[in-house]
N, C-alpha and C positions, 0 to 999 in steps of 0.2 A: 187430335188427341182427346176428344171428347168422349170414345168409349175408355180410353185408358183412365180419365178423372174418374169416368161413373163407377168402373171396376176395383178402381183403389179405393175411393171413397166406402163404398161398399163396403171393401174387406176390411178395411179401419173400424167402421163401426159395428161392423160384427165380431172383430177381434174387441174393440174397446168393450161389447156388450159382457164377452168370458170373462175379459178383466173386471170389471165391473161385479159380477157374481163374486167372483174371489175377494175382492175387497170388500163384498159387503158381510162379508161371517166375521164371527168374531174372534177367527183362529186360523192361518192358513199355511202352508210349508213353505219352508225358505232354508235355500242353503247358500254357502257360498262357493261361488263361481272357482273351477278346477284351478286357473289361473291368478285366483286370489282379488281380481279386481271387482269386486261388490256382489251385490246378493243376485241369485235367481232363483224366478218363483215358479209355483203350477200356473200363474196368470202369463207371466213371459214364454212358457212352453205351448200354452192353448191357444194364446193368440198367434204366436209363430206360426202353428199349423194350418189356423185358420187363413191366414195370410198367405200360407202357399198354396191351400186348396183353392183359393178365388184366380191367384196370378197363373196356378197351371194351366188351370181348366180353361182360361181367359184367352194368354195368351201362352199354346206350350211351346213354341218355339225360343219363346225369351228365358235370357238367364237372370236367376234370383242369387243376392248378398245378405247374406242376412245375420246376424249378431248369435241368435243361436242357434244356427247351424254348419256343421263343418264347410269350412269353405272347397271352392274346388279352381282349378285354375283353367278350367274349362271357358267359364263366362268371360275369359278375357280374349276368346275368340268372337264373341255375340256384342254385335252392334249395339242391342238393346239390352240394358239391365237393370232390374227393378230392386234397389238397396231399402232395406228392411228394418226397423229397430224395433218389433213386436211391442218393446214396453220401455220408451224411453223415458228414465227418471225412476228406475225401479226403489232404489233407497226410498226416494218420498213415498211410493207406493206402501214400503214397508212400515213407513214413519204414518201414516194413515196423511201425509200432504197431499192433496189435491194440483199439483205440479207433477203432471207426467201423460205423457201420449204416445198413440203409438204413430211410428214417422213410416209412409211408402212413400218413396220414390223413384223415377225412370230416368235414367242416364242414355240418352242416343250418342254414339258416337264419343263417349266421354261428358256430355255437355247435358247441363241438367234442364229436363221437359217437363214433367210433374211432379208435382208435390204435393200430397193430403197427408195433415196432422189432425188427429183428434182427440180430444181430453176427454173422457166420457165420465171421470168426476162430474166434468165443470160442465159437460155437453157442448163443447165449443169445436166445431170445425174450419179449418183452416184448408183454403185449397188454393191451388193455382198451376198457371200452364203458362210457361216462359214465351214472352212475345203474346200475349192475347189476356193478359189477367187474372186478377188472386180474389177469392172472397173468402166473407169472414161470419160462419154462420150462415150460407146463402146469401149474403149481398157482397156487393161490389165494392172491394176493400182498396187502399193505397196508403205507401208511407209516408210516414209524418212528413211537414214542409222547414222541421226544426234547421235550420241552418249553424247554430251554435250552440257550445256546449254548456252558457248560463241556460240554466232551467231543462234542462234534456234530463230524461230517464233512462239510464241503463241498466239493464238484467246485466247483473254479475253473479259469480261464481258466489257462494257459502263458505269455501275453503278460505279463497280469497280475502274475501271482507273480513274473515278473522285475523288473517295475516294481519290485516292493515294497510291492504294496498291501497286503499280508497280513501284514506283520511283525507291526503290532500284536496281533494276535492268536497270539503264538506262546504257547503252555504254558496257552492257552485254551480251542480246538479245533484239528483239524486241518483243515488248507485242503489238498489235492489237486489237483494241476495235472492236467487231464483233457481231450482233445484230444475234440469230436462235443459239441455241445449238447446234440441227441437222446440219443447213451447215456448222459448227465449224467443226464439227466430219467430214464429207464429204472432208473439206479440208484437214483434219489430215490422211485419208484412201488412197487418190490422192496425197500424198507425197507432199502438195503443202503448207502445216504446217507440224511442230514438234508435236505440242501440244495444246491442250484447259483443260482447267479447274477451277473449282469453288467451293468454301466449302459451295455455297448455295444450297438447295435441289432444285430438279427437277425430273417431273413427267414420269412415263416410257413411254407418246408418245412421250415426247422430247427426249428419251435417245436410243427406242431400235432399229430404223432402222441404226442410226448413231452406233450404237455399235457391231449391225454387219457388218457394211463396213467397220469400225476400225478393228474387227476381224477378216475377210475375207481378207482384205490388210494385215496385220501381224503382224497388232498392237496391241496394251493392252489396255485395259479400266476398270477400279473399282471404285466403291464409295466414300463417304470420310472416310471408316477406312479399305481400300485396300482391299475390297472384291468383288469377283467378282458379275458381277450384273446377278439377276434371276430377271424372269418377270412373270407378271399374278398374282401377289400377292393382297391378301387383300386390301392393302392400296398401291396404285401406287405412293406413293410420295417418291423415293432417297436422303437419303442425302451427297452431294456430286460427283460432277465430273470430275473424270479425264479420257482422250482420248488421247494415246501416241504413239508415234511412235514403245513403248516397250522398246527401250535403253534410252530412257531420261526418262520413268515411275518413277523410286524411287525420280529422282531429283524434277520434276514434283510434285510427291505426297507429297513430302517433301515444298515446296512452299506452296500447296491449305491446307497443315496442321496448318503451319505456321500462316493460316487467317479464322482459322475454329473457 
């Protein structure tokens, strides 16, 4: 999987460079999505493209998933396929936050191989290759050894935390309202969180690069009825997510149950 890392990686940070140009003017187009569920930009389009000019050219045999662009039901004949989130967290992108990356990921077989996330705000790359290890920024990363949920940090939801879902746990741990699924999972892989998760659905380009640098760090990750996630499916929408360090998972799943 070594040229697959080098290949995504690449395309990451050359898509995060487009993005990057677009967020640094001090004006740039934003519409909302046909669908109605949040904004896209000219940075989510430029990176898009860039992402599939590296993955074709790379590899043309493999099928691409990718968030903008029409799907096809083709890739669900291909062993291998690389799921896409060109600009995950585009909201904070529009919001000028610094929480948002673009996620590549390889699905063999249903079962998640690679994973590069990169924030090119923050400059922070996130990689890993299931069964051989994740780093974080070029070095050799793993998850936290938190076994309990006094003192644990979890990346939660913005929505959420207004609800109020997390009061009860105040003077217990900290809950962090954190805008990008994928950099959630990124920080949960770099031991630099316990845990992210949510009992609302989310689509596999938000989930699979972040879930193999979760599993390549040495953590756990499942749905909301504790299963493990396969990709490349029919209908790419999950319900439910948890990203763990693996010793706080039951506690964890037990929380995002609790608000399912």
């Amino acid at each position: 999987m070594e040229k697959e890392l080098l290949v995504a990686v690449r395309a990451a940070q050359e898509a995060g460079a487009a993005i990057l140009e677009v967020w640094s003017r001090p004006d740039f187009a934003s519409q909302e999505k046909a669908d109605g569920k949040g904004p896209l930009t000219e940075a989510d389009l430029a990176a898009d493209r860039i992402l599939h000019e590296h993955l074709q050219a790379a590899f043309p045999d493999d099928a691409i998933l990718s968030e903008e662009t029409v799907d096809s039901p083709e890739r669900l004949k291909n062993r291998r396929c690389w799921v896409i989130d060109p600009l995950d967290g585009t909201k904070e992108f529009t919001e000028r936050v610094p929480q948002f990356v673009v996620s590549v990921g390889l699905a063999i077989d249903g079962k998640p191989a690679v994973g590069v996330l990169f924030n090119p705000a923050t400059g922070e790359l996130f990689t890993g290759i299931v069964g051989e290890g994740a780093t974080y920024n070029g070095q050799p990363c793993q998850v936290s050894s938190l076994s309990s949920l006094d003192g644990a940090r979890l990346l939660v939801s913005a929505t959420e935390t207004k609800k109020g879902w997390f009061e009860h746990l105040r003077g217990v741990c900290e809950t962090e309202p954190m805008g990008s699924v994928a950099y959630k999972f990124g920080l949960v892989a770099a031991g630099m969180a316990d845990a992210t998760f949510t009992p609302k659905p989310r689509n596999e380009w938000d989930l699979l690069g972040g879930v193999a640098c979760i599993l390549a760090a040495g953590g756990r990750t499942s749905n909301g009825v504790g299963e493990d996630y396969t990709f490349n499916r029919p209908d790419p929408l999950h319900i439910g997510v948890a990203g763990t360090n693996g010793a706080l998972h039951d506690a964890v799943f037990g929380l995002m149950k609790s608000r399912g």
